[in-house]
C-alpha positions as CSV (number, residue, x, y, z in Angstrom):
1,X,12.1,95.0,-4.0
2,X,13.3,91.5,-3.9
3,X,11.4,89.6,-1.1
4,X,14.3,87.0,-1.7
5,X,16.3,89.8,0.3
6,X,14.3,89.9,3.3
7,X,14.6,85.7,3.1
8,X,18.0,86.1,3.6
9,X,18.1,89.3,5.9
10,X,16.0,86.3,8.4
11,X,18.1,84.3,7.8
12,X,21.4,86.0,8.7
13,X,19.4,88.1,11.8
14,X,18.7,84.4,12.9
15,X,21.4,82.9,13.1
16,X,23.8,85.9,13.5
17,X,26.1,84.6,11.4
18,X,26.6,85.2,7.5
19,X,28.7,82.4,6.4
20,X,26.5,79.8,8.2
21,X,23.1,81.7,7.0
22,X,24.9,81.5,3.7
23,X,25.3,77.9,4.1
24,X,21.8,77.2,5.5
25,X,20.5,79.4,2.0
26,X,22.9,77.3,-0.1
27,X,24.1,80.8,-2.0
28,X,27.8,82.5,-1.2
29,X,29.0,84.5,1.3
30,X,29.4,87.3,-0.7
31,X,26.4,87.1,-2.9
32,X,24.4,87.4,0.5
33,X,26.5,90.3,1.6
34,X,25.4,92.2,-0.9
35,X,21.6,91.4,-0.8
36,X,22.2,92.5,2.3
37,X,23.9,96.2,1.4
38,X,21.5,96.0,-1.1
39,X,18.1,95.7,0.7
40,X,19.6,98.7,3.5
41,X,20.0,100.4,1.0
42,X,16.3,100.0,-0.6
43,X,14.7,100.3,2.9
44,X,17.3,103.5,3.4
45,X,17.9,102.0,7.3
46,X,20.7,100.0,8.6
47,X,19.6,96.3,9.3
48,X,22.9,94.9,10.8
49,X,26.1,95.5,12.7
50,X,28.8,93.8,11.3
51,X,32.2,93.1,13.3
52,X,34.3,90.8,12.2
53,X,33.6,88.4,15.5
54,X,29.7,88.5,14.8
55,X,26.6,89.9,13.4
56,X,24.0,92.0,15.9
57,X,20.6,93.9,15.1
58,X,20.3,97.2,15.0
59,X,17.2,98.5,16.2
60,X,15.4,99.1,13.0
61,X,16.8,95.6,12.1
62,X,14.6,94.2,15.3
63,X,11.6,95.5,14.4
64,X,11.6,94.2,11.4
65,X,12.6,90.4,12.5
66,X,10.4,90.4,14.8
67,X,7.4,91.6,12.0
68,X,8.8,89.5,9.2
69,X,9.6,86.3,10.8
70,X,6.3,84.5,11.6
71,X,5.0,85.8,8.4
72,X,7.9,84.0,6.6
73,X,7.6,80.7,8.7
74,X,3.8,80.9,7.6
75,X,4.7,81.3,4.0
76,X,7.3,78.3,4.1
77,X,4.8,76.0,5.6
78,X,2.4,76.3,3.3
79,X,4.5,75.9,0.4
80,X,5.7,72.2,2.5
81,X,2.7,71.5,2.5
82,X,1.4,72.1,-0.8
83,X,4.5,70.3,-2.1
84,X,3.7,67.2,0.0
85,X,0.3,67.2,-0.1
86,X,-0.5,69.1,-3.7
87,X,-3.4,70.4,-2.2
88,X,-4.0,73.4,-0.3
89,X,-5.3,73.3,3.2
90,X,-8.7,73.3,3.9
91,X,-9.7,72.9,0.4
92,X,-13.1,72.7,-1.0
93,X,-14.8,70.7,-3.0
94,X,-18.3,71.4,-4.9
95,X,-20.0,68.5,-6.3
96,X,-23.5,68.6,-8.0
97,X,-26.0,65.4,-8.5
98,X,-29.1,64.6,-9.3
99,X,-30.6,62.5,-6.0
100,X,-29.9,59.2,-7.9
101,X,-26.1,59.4,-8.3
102,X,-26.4,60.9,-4.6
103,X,-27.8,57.5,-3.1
104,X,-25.5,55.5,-5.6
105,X,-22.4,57.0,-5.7
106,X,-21.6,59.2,-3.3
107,X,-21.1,57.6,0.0
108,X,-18.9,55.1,-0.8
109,X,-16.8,57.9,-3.0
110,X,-16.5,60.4,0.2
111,X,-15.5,57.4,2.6
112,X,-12.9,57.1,0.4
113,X,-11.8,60.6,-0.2
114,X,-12.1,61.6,3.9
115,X,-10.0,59.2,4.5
116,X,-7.2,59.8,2.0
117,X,-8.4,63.8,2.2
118,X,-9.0,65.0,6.1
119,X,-8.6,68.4,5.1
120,X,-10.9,68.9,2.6
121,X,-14.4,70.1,2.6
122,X,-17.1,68.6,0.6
123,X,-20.4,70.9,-0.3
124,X,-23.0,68.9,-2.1
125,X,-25.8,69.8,-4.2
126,X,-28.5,68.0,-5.1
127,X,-30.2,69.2,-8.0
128,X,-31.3,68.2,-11.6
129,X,-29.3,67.1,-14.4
130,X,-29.8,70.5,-16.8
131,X,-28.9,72.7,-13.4
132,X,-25.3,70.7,-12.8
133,X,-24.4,71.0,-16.2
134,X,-25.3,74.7,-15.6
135,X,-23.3,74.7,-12.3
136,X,-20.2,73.4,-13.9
137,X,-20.4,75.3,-17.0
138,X,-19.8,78.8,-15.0
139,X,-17.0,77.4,-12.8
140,X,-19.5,77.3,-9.7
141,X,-18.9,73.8,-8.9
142,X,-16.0,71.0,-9.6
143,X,-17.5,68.2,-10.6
144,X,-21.2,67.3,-11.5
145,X,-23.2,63.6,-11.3
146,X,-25.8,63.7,-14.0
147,X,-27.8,61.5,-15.7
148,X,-26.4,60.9,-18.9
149,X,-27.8,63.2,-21.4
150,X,-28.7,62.1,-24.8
151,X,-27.0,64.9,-27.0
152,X,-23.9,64.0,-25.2
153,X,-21.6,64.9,-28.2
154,X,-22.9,68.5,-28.5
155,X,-22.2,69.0,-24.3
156,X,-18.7,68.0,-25.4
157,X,-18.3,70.5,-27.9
158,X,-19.4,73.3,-25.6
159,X,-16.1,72.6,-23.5
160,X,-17.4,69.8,-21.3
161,X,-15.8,66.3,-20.1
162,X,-17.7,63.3,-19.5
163,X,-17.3,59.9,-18.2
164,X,-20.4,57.1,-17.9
165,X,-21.1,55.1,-15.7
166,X,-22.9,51.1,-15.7
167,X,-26.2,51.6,-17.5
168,X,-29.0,50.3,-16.1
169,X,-32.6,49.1,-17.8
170,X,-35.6,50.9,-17.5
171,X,-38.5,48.8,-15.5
172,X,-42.0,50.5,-15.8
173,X,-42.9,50.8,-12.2
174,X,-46.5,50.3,-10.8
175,X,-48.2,50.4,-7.9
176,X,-48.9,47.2,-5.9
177,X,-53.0,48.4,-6.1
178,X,-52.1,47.8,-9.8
179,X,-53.9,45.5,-11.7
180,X,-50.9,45.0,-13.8
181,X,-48.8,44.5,-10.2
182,X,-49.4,40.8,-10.4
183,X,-47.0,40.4,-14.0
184,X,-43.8,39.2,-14.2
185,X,-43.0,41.4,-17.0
186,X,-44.8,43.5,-19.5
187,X,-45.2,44.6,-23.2
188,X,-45.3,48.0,-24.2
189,X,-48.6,47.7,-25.6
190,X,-50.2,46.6,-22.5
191,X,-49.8,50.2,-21.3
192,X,-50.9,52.7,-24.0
193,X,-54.3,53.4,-22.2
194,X,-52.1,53.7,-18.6
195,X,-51.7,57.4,-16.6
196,X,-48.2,58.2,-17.0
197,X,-45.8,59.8,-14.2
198,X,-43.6,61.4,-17.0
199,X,-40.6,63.5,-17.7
200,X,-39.8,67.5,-17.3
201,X,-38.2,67.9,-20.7
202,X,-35.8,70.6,-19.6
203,X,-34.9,69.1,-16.3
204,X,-34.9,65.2,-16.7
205,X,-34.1,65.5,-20.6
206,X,-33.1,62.0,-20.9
207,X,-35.7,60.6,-19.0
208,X,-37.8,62.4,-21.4
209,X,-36.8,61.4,-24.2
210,X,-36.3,58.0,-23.3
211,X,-40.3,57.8,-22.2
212,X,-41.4,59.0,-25.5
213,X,-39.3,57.2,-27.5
214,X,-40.6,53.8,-26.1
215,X,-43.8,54.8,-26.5
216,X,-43.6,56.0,-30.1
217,X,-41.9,53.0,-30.7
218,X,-44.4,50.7,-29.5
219,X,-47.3,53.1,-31.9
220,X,-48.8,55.4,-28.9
221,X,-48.3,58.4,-27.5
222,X,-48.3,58.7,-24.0
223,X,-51.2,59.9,-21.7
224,X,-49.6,62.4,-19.4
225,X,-50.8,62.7,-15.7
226,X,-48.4,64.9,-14.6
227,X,-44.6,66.4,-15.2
228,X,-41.9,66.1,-12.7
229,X,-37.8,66.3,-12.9
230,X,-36.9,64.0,-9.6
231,X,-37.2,59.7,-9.7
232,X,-37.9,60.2,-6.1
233,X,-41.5,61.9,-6.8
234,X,-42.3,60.0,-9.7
235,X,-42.0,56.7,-7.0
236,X,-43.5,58.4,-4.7
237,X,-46.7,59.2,-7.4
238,X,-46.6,55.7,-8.3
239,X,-46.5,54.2,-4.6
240,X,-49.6,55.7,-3.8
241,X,-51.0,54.9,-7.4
242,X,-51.2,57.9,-8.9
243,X,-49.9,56.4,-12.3
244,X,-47.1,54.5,-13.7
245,X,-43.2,55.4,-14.4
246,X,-40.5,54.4,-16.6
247,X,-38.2,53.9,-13.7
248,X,-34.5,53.0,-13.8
249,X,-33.6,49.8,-12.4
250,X,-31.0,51.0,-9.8
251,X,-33.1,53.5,-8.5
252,X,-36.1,50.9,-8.0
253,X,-32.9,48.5,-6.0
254,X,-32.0,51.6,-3.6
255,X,-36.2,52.2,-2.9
256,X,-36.9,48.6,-2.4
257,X,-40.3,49.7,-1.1
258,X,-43.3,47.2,-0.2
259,X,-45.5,49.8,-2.1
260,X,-44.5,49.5,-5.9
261,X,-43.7,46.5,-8.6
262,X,-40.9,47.2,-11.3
263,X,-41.9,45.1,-14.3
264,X,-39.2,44.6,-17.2
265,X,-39.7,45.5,-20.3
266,X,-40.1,42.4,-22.4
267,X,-40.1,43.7,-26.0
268,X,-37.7,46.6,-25.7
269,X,-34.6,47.8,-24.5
270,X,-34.5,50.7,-23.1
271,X,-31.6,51.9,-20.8
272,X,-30.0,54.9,-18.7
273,X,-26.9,55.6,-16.8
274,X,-24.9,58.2,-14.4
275,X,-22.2,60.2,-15.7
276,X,-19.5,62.6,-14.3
277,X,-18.6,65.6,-15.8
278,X,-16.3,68.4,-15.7
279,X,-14.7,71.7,-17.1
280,X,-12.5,70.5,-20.2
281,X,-9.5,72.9,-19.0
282,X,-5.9,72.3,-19.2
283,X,-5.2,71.7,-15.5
284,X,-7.1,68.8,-13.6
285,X,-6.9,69.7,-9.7
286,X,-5.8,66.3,-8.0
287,X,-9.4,66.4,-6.1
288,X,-11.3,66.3,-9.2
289,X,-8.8,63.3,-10.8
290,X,-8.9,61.3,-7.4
291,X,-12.6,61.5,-7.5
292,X,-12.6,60.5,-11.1
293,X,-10.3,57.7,-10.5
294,X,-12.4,56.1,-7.4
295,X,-15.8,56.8,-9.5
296,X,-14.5,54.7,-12.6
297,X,-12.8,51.8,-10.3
298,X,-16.1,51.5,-8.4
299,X,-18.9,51.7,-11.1
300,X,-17.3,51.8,-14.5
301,X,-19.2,50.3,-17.5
């Protein structure tokens, strides 16, 4: 059954007319006629009474005007909508990201996006890098704000988009109780006897790897205190001078706490950054793009 039939059996019960319904449906007189006769014929019930002055309802037609007709009206006004909008009403949008990128990135981005998206719904979830990716990979969430991982290339091969964000150094962050609290900046060496605040390898992979790369690279291995997968707790560990971090700089600029000294690094470079990604589909829903576009306007490298 045609639902193109009952479009037209509206349109003729509403206007009681066939050749302006015809007109108003930009199809013939005739070709209506018979989607008419046709659809009677279908439903086994007569829908109209034709004279040759005017059309009228029969009773069975009615009823069913008067069930169709806000259904219809509902249908048409969503598809206007999507049209103008190319969204759907009400939409939702599911965001992942570690705490960093949360502080960082987001409320500029949703200022941006309320204003040119009223409608929409934002749901965000703050959780660790690994868990995003996780998110994202089984079409749970849209979009996730990670720290950049290092095997970025193999994440792309497993049907994954990135984009990075400005990289920022790493500072090794002590306490102001520090005795090394009163340097303007340090050598790796100076800490190889230090308590480090280090890096859950699963959860904060890149942090991890970033932590004992420097430290190989400048001949020690690192003495391990304690593990976590959040900046926030390392700070806070650090603040009350529990140990020392490896601490990105952006991160140290949100804190700006009266509690803890970032010292750079003098005799390495080390460096991390934030990076968006997304399910490497065919279709890009206009949400995730405009988010895209405002993140890389805002804080591209």
């Amino acid at each position: 059954m045609n639902l193109d039939a009952f479009r037209y059996f509206l349109e003729v019960a509403k206007q009681k007319n066939f050749s302006n319904a015809a007109q108003k449906l930009y199809i013939s007189q005739p070709a209506l006629s018979q989607q008419i006769v046709s659809l009677e014929k279908q439903l086994g019930i007569k829908l109209l009474r034709r004279t040759t002055r005017k059309v009228t309802l029969t009773e069975e037609g009615e009823y069913l005007y008067k069930k169709l007709a806000s259904s219809f009206e509902m249908i048409e006004s969503t598809i206007q909508y999507i049209k103008e909008n190319k969204i759907v009403p009400k939409a939702k949008m599911n965001i992942a990201t570690v705490p960093t990128a949360a502080s960082l990135y987001i409320p500029n981005l949703f200022k941006k996006m309320i204003l040119e998206f009223p409608e929409v719904e934002f749901y965000l979830h703050e959780t660790t890098s690994s868990q995003a990716i996780e998110l994202v990979r089984n079409d749970k969430y849209h979009l996730a704000l990670i720290r950049t991982p290092i095997q970025k290339n193999e994440m792309l091969k497993e049907g994954m988009k990135m984009v990075e964000f400005s990289r920022q150094p790493l500072q090794l962050v002590v306490s102001v109780e520090h005795p090394l609290a009163s340097k303007q900046s340090i050598h790796l060496e100076e800490v190889r006897d230090e308590n480090f605040i280090h890096y859950d390898k699963e959860q904060a992979s890149s942090l991890h790897y970033l932590v004992e790369r420097a430290c190989t690279m400048a001949d020690f291995t690192p003495k391990r205190i304690c593990t976590v997968s959040e900046l926030f707790t390392a700070i806070n560990l650090v603040s009350n001078n529990v140990g020392v971090a490896f601490i990105p700089k952006e991160m140290v600029d949100i804190l700006q706490t009266g509690k803890i000294r970032a010292l750079p690094i003098s005799d390495m470079e080390l460096s991390s950054s934030i990076s968006a990604i997304w399910k490497d589909d065919d279709y890009l829903p206009l949400l995730t793009s405009r988010i895209l576009d405002i993140l890389q306007s805002d804080f591209t490298i």
